[in-house]
Each structure stands twice: as structure tokens, then as C-alpha cells.
HTML snippet that shows the backbone in 3Dmol.js (N, CA, C, O; Angstrom):
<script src="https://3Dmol.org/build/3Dmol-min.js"></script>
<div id="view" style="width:600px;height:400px;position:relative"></div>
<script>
const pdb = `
ATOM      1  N   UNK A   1       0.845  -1.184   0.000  1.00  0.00           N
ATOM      2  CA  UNK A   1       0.000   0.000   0.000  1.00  0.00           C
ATOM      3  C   UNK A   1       0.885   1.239   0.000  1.00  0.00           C
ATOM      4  O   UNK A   1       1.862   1.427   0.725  1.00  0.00           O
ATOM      5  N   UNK A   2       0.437   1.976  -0.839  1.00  0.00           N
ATOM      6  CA  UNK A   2       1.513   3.068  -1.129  1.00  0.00           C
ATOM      7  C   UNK A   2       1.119   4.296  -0.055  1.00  0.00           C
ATOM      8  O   UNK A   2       0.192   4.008   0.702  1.00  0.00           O
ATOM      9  N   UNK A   3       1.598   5.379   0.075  1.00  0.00           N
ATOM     10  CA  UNK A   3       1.285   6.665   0.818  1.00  0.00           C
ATOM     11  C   UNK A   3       0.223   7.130  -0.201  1.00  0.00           C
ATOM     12  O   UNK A   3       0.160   6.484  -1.247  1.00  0.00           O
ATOM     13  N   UNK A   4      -0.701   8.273  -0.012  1.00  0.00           N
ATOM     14  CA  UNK A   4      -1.336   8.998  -0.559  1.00  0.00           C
ATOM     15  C   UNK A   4      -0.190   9.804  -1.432  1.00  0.00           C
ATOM     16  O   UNK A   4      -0.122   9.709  -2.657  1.00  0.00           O
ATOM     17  N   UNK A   5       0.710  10.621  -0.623  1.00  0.00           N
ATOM     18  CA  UNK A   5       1.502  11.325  -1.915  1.00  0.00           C
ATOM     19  C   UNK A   5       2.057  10.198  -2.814  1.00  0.00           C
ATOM     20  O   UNK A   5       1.526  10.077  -3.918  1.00  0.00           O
ATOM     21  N   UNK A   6       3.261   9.189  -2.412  1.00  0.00           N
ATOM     22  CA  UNK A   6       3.373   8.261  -3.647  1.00  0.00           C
ATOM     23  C   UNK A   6       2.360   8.173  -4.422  1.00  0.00           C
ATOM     24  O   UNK A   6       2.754   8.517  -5.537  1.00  0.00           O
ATOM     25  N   UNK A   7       1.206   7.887  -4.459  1.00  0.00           N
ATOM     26  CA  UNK A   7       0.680   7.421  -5.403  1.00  0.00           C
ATOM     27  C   UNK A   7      -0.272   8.890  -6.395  1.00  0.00           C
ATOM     28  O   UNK A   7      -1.010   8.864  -7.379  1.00  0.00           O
ATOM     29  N   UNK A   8       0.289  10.122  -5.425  1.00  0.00           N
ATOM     30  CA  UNK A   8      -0.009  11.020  -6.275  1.00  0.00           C
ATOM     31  C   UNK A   8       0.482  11.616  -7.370  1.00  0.00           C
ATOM     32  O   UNK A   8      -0.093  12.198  -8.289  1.00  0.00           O
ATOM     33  N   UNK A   9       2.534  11.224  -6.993  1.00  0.00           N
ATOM     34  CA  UNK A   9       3.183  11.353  -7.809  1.00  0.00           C
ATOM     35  C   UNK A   9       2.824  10.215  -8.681  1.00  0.00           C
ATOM     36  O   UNK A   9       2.359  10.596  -9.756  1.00  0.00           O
ATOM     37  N   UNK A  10       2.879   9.269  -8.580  1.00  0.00           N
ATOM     38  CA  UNK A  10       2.856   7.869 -10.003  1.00  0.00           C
ATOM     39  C   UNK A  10       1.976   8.557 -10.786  1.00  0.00           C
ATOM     40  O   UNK A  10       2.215   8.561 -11.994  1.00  0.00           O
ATOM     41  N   UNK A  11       0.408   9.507 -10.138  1.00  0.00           N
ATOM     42  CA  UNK A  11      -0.611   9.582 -11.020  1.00  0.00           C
ATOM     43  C   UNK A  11      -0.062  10.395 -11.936  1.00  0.00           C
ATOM     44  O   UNK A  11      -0.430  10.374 -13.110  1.00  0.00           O
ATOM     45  N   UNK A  12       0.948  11.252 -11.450  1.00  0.00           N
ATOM     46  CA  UNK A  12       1.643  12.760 -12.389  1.00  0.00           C
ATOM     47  C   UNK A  12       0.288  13.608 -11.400  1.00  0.00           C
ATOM     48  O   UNK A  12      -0.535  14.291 -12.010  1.00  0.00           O
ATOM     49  N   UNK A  13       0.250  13.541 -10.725  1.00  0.00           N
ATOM     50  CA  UNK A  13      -0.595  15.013  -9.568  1.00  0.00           C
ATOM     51  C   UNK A  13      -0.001  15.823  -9.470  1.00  0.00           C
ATOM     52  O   UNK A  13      -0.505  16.909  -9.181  1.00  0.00           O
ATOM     53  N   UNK A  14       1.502  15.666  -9.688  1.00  0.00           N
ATOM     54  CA  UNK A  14       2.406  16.781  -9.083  1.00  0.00           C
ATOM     55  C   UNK A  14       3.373  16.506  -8.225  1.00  0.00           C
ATOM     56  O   UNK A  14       3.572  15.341  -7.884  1.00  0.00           O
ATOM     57  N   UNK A  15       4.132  17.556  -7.737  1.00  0.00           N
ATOM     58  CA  UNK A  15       5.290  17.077  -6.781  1.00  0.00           C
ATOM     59  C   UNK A  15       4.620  16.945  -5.597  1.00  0.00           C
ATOM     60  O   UNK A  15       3.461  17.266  -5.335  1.00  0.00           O
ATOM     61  N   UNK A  16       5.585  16.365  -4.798  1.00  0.00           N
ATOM     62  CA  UNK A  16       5.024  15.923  -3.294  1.00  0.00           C
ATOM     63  C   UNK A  16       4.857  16.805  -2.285  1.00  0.00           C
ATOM     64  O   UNK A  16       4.326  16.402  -1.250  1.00  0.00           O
ATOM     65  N   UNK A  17       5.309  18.266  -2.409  1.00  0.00           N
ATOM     66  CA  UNK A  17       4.521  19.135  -1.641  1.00  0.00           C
ATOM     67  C   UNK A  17       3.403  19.754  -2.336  1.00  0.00           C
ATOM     68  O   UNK A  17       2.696  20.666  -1.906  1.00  0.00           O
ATOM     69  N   UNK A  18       3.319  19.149  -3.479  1.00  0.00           N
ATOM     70  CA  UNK A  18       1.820  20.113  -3.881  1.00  0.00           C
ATOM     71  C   UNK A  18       1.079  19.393  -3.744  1.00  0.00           C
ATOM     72  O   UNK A  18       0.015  20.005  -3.843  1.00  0.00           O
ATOM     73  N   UNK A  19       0.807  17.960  -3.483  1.00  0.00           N
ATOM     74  CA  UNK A  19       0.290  17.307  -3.208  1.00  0.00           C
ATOM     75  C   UNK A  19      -0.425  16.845  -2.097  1.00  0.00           C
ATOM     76  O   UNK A  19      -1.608  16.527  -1.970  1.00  0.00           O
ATOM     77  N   UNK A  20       0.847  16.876  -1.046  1.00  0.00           N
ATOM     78  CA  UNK A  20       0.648  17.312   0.480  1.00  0.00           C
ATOM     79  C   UNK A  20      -0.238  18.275   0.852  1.00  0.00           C
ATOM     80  O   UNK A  20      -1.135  18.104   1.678  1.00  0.00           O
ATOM     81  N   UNK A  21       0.117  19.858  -0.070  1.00  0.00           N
ATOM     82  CA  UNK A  21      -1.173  20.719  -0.215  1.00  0.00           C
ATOM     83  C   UNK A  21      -2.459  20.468  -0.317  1.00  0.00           C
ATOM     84  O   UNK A  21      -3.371  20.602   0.499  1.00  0.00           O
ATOM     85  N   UNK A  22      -2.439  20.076  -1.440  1.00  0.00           N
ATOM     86  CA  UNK A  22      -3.754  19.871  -2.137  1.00  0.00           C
ATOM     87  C   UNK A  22      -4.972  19.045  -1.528  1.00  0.00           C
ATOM     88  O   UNK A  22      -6.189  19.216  -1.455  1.00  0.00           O
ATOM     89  N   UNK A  23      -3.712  17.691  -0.968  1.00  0.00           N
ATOM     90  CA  UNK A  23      -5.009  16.693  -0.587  1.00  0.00           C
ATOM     91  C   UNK A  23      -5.267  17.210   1.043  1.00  0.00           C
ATOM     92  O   UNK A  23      -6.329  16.762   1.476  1.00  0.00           O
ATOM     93  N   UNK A  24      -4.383  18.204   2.196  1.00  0.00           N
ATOM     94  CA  UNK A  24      -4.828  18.494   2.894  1.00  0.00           C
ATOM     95  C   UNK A  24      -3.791  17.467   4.072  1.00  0.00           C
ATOM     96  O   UNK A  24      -3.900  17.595   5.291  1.00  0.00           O
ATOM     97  N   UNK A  25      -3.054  16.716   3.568  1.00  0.00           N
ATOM     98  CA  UNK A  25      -2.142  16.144   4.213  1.00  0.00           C
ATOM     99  C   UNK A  25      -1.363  16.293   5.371  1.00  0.00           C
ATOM    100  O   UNK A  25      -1.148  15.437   6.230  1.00  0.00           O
ATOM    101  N   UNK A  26      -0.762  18.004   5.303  1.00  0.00           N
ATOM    102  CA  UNK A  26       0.083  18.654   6.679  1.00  0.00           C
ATOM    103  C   UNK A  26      -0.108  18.522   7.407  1.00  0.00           C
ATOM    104  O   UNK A  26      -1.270  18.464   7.810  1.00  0.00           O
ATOM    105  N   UNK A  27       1.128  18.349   8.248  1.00  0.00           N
ATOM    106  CA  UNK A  27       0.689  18.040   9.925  1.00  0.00           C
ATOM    107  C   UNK A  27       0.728  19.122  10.317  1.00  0.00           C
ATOM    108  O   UNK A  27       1.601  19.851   9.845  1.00  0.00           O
ATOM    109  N   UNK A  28      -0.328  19.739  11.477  1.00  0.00           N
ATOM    110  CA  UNK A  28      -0.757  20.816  12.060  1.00  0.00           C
ATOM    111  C   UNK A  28       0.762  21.112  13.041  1.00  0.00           C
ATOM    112  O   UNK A  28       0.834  20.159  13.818  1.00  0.00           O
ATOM    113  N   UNK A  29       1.745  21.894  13.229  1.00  0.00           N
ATOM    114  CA  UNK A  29       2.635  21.939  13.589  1.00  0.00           C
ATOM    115  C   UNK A  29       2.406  23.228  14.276  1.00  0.00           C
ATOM    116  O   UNK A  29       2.955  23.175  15.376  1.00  0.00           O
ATOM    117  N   UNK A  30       1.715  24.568  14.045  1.00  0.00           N
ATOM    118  CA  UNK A  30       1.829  25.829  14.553  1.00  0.00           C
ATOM    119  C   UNK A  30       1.231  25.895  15.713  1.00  0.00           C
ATOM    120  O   UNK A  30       0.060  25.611  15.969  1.00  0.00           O
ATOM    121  N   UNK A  31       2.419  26.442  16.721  1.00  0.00           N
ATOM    122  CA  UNK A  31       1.986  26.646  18.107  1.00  0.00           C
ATOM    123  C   UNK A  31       0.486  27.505  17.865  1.00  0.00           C
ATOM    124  O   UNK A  31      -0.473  27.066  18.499  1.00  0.00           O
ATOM    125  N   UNK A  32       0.278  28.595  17.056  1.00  0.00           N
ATOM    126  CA  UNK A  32      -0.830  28.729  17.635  1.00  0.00           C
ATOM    127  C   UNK A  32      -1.883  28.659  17.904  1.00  0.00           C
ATOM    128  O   UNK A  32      -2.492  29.156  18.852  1.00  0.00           O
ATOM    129  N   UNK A  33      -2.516  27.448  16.342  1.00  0.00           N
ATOM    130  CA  UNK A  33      -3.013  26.797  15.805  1.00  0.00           C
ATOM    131  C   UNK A  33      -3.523  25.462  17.037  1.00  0.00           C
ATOM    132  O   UNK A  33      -4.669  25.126  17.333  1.00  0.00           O
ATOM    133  N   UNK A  34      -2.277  24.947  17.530  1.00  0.00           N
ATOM    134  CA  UNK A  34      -2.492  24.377  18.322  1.00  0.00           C
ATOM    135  C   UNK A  34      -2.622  24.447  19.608  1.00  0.00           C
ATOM    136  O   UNK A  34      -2.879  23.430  20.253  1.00  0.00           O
ATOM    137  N   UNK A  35      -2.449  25.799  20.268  1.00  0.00           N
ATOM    138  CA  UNK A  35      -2.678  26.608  21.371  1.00  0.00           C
ATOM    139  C   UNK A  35      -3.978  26.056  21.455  1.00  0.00           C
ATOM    140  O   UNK A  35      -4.381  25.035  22.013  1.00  0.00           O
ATOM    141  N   UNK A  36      -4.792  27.280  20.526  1.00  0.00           N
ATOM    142  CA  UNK A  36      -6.454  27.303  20.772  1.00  0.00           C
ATOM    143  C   UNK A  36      -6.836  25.832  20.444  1.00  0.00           C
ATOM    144  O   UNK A  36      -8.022  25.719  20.753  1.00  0.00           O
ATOM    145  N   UNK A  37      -6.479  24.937  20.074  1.00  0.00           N
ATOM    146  CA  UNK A  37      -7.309  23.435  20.219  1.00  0.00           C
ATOM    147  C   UNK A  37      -7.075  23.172  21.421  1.00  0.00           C
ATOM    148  O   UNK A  37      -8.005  22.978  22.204  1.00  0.00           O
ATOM    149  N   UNK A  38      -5.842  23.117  21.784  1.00  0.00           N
ATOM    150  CA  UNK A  38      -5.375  23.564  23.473  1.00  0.00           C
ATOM    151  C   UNK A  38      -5.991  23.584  24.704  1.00  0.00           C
ATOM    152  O   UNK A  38      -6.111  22.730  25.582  1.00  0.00           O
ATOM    153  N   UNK A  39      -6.449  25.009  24.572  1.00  0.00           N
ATOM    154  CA  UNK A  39      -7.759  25.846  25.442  1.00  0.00           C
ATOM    155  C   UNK A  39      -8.680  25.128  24.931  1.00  0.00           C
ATOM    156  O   UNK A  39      -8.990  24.217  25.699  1.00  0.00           O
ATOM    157  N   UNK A  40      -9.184  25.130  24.093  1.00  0.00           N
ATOM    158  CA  UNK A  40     -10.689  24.254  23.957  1.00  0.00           C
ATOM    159  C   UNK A  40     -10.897  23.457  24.418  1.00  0.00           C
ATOM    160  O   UNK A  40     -11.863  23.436  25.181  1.00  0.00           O
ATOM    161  N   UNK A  41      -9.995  22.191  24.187  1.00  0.00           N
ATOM    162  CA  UNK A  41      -9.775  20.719  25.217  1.00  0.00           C
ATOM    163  C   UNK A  41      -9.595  21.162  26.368  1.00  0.00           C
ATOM    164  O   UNK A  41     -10.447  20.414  26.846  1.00  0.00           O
ATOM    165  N   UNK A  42      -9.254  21.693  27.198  1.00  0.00           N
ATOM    166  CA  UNK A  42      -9.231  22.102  28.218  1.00  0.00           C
ATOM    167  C   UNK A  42     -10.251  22.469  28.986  1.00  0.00           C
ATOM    168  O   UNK A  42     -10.578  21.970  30.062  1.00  0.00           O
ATOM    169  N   UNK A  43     -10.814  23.470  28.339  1.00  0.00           N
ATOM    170  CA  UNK A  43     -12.203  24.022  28.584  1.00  0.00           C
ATOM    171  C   UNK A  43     -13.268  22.762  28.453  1.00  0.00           C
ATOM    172  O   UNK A  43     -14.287  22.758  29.144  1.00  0.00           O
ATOM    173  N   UNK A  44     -13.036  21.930  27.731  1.00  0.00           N
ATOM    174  CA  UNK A  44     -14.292  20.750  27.639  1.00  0.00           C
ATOM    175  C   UNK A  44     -14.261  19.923  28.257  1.00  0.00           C
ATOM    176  O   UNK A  44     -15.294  19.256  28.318  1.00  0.00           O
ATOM    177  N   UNK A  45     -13.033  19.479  29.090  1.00  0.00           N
ATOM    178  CA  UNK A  45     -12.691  17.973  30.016  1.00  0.00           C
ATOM    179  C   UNK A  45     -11.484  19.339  31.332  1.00  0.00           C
ATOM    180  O   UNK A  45     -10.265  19.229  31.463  1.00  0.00           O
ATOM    181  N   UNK A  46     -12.268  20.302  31.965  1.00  0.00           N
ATOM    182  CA  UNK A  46     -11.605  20.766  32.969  1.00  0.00           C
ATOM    183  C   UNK A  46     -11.151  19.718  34.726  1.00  0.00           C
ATOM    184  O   UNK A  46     -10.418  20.081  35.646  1.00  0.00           O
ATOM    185  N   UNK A  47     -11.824  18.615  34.597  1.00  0.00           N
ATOM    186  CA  UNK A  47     -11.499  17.741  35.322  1.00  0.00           C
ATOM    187  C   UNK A  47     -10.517  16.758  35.208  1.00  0.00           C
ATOM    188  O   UNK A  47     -10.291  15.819  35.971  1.00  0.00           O
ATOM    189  N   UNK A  48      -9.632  17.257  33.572  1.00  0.00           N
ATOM    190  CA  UNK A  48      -8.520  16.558  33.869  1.00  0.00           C
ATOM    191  C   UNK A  48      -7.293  17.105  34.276  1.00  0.00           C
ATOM    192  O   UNK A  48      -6.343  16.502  34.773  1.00  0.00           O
ATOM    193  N   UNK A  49      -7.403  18.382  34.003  1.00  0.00           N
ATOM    194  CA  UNK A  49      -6.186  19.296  34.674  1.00  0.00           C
ATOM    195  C   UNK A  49      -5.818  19.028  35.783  1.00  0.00           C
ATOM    196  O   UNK A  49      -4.620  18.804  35.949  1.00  0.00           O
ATOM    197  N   UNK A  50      -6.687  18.968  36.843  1.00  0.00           N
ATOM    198  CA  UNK A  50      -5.840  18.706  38.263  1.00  0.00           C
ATOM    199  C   UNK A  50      -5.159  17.485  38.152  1.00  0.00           C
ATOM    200  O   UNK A  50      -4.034  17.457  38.650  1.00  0.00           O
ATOM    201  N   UNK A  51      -5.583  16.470  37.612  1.00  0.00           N
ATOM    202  CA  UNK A  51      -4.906  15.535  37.842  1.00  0.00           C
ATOM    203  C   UNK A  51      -3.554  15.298  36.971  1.00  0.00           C
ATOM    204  O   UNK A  51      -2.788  14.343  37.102  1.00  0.00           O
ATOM    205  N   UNK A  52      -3.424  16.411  36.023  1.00  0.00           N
ATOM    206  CA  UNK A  52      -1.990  16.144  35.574  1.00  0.00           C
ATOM    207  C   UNK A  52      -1.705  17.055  36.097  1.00  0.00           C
ATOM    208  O   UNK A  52      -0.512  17.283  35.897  1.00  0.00           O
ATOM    209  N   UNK A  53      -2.361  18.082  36.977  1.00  0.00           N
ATOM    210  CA  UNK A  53      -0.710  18.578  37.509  1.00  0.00           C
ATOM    211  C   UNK A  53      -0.555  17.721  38.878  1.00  0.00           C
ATOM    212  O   UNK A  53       0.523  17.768  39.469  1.00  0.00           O
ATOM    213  N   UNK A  54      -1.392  17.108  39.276  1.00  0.00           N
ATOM    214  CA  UNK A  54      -0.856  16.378  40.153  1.00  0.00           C
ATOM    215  C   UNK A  54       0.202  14.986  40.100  1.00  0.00           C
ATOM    216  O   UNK A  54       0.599  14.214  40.972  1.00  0.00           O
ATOM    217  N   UNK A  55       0.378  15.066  38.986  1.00  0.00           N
ATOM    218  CA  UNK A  55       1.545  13.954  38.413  1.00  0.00           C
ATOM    219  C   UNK A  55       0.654  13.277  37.729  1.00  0.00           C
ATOM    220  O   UNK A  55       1.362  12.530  37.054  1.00  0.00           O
ATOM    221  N   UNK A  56      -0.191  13.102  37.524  1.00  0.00           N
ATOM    222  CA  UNK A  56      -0.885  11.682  36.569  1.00  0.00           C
ATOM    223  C   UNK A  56      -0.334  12.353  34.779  1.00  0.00           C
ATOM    224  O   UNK A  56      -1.273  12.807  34.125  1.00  0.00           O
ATOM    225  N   UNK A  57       0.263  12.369  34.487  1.00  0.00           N
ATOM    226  CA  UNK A  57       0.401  12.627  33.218  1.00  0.00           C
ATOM    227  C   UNK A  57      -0.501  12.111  31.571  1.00  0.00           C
ATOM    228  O   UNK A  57      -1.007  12.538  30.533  1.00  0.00           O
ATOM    229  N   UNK A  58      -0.193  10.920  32.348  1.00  0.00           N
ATOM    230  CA  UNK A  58      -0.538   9.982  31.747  1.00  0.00           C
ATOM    231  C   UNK A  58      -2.561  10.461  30.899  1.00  0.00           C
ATOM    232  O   UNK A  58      -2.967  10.299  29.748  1.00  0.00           O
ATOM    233  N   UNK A  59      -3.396  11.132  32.342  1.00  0.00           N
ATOM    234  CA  UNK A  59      -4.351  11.927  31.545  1.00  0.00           C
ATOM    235  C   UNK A  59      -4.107  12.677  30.626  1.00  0.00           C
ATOM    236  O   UNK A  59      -5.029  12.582  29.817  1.00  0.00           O
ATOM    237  N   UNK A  60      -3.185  13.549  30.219  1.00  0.00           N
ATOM    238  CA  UNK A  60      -2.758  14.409  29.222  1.00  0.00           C
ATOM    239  C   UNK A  60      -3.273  13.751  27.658  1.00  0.00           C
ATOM    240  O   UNK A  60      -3.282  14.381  26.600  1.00  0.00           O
ATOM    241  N   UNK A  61      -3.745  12.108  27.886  1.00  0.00           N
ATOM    242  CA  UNK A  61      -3.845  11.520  26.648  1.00  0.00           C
ATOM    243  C   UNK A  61      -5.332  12.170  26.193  1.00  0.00           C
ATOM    244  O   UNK A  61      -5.689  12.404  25.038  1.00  0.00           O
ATOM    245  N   UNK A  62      -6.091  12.393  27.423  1.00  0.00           N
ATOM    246  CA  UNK A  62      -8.065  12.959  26.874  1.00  0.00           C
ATOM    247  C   UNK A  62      -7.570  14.125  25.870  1.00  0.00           C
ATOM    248  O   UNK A  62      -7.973  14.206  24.709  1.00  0.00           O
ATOM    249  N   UNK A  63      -6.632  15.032  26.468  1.00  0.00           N
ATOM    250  CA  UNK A  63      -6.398  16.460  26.141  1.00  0.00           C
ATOM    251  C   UNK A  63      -5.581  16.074  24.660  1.00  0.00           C
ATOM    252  O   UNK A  63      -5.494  16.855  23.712  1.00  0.00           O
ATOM    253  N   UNK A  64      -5.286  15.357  24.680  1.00  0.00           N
ATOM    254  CA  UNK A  64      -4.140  15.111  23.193  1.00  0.00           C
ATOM    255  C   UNK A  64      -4.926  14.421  22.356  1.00  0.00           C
ATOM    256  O   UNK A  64      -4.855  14.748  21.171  1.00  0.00           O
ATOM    257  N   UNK A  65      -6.001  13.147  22.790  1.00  0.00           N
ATOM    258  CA  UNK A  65      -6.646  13.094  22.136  1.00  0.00           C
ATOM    259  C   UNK A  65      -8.122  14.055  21.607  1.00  0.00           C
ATOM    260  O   UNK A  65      -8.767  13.908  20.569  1.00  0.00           O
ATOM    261  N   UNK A  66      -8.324  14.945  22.620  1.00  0.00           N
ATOM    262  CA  UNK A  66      -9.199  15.927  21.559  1.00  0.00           C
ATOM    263  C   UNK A  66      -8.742  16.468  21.030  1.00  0.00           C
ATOM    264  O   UNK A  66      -9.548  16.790  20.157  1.00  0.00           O
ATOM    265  N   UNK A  67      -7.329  17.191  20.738  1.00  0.00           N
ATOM    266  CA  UNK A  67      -6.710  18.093  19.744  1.00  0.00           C
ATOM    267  C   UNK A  67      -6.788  17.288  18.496  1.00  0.00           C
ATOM    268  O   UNK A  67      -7.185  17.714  17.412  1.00  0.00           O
ATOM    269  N   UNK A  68      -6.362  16.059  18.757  1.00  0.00           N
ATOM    270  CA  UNK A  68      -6.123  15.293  17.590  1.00  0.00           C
ATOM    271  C   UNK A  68      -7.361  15.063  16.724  1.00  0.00           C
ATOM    272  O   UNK A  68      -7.363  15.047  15.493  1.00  0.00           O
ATOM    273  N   UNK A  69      -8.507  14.871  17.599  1.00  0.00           N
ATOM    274  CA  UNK A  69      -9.828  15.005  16.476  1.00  0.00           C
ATOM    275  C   UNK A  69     -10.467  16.732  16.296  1.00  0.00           C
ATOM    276  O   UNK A  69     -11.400  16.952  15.524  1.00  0.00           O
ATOM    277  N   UNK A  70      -9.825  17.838  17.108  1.00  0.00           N
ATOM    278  CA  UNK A  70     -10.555  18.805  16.612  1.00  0.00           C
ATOM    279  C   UNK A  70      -9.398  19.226  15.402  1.00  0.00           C
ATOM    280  O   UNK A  70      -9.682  20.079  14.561  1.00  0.00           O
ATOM    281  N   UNK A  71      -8.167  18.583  15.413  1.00  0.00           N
ATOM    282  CA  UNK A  71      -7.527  18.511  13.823  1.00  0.00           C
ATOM    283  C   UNK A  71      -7.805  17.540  12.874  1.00  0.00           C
ATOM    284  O   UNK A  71      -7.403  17.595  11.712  1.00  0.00           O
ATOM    285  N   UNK A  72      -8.212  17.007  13.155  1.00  0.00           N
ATOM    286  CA  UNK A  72      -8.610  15.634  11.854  1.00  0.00           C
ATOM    287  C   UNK A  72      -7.489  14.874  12.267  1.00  0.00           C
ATOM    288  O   UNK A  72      -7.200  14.151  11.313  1.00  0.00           O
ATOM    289  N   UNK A  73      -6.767  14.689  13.142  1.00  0.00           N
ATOM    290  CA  UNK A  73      -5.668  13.951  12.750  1.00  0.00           C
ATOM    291  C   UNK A  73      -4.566  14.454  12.882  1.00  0.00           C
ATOM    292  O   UNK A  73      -3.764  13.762  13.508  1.00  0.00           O
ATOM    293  N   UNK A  74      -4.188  15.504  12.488  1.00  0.00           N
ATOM    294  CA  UNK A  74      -3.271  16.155  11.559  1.00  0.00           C
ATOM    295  C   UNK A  74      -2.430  16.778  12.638  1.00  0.00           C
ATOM    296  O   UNK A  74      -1.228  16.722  12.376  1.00  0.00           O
ATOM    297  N   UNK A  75      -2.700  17.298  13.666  1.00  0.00           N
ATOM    298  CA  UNK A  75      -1.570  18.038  14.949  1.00  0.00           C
ATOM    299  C   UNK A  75      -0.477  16.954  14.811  1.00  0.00           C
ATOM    300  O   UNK A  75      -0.447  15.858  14.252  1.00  0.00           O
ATOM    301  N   UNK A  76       0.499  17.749  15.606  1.00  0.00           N
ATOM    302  CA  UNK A  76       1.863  16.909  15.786  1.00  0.00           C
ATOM    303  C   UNK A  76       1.674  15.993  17.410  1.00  0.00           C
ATOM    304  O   UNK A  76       1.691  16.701  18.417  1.00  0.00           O
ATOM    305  N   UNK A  77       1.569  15.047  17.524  1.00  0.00           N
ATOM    306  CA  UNK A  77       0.588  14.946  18.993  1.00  0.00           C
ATOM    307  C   UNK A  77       2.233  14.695  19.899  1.00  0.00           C
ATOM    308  O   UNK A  77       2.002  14.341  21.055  1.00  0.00           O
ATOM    309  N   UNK A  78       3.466  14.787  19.653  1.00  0.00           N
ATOM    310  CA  UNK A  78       4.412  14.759  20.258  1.00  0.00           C
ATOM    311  C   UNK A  78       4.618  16.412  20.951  1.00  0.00           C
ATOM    312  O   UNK A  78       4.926  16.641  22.121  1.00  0.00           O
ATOM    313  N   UNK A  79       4.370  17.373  19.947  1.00  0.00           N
ATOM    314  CA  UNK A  79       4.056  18.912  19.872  1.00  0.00           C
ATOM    315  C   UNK A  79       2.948  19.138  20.897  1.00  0.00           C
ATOM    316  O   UNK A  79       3.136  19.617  22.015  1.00  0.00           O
ATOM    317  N   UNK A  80       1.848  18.769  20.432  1.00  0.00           N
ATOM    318  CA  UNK A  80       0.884  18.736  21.540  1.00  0.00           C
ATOM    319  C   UNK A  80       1.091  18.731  22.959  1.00  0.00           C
ATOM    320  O   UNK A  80       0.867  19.735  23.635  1.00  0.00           O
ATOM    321  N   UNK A  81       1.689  17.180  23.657  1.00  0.00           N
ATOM    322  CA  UNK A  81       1.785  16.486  24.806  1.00  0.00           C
ATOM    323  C   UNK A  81       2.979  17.841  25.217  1.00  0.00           C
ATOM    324  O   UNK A  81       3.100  18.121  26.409  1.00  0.00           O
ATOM    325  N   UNK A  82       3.640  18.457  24.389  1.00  0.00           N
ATOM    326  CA  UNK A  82       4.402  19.604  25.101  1.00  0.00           C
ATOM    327  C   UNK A  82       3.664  20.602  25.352  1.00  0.00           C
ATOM    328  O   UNK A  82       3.592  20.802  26.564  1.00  0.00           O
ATOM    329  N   UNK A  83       2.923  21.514  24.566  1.00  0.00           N
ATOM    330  CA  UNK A  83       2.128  22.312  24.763  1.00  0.00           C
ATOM    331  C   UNK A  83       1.408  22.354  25.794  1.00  0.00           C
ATOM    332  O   UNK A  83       1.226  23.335  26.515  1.00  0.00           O
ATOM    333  N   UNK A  84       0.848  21.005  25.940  1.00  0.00           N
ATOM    334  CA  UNK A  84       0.187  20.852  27.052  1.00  0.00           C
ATOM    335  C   UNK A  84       0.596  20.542  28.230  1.00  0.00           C
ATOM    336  O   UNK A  84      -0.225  20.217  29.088  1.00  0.00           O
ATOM    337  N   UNK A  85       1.848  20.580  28.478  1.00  0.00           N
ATOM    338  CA  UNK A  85       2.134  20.264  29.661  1.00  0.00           C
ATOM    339  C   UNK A  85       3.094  21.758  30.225  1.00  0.00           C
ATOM    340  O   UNK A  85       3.241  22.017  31.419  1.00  0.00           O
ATOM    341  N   UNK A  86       3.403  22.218  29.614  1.00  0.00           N
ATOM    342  CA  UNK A  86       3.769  23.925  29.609  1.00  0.00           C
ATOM    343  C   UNK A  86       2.657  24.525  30.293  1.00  0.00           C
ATOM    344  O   UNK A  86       2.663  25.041  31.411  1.00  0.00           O
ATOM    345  N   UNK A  87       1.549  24.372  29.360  1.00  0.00           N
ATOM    346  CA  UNK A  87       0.226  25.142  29.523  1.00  0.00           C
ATOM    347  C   UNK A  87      -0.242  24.820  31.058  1.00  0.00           C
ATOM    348  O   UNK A  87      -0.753  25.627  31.835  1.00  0.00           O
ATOM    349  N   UNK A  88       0.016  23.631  31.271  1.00  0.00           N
ATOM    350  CA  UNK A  88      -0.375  23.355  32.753  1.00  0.00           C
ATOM    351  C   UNK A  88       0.363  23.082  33.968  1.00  0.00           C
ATOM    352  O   UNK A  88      -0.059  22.470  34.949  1.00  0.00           O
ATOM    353  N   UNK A  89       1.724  23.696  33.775  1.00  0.00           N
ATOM    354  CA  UNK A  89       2.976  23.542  35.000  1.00  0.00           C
ATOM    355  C   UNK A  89       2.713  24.776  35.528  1.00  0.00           C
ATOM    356  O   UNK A  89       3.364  25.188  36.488  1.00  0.00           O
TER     357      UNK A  89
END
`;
const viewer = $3Dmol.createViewer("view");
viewer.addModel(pdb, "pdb");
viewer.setStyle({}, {cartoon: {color: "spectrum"}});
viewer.zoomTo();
viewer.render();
</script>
């Protein structure tokens, strides 16, 4: 099974960042972009905050996993799990 871009290049779609473009591919990487998904998750599951700052980290996954679906997918969720743990020290 090929990648979506491979097989965009075989089609002749174009090069592999226009492709990446086009089909919507990028990983969401911008702090600020990912800030406000951030705050939102936050704001929607506020009962998990205490418990990561109380060491449970490991909750940080509710908060990483809503960024990840209010991006489609697409956040950097390594980027994220930092953000979010900044945001809440």
C-alpha cells in the first residue's frame, strides 16, 4: 500500500509538496493553531487538569486526544503532549 503522496506522484498530480497541499495532508505543527485546540480541550474535560498537575500525566492523553480530532488527525501529537504540559505547569 503506497502513501497517498506516492501514489499522487505515479498519477503525475504533481510534486510531493503540492500534493501534500492539495489533498490536505500537513501536519498541524503551529503553536498557535495548536494553542487554541489547546484551550478548547481544556475548557471541555476541565477535570482533567488537576490531575496532571498532580503527576498523573498519563491523563494528558483525553487532552491530546481531543486536539487530535478537533484537527482531523493532523496536529503533531508529540508537539501537543508539550504544549500541554507547559500550559499546565
Amino acid at each position: 500500500m503506497n502513501s497517498p503522496v506516492i501514489e499522487g506522484v505515479l498519477d503525475g498530480d504533481g510534486e510531493p509538496d503540492q500534493i501534500v497541499a492539495v489533498r490536505g495532508l500537513a501536519v498541524v505543527s503551529d503553536d498557535a493553531a495548536l494553542l487554541e485546540a489547546i484551550d478548547a480541550a481544556i475548557g471541555d474535560n476541565p477535570d482533567v487538569v488537576p490531575r496532571i498537575r498532580d503527576g498523573k500525566v498519563q491523563a494528558a492523553g483525553v487532552l491530546i486526544g481531543a486536539v487530535m480530532k478537533a484537527t482531523r488527525g493532523k496536529a503533531d501529537a508529540a508537539r501537543v503532549r508539550e504544549l500541554i504540559m507547559e500550559r499546565l505547569s
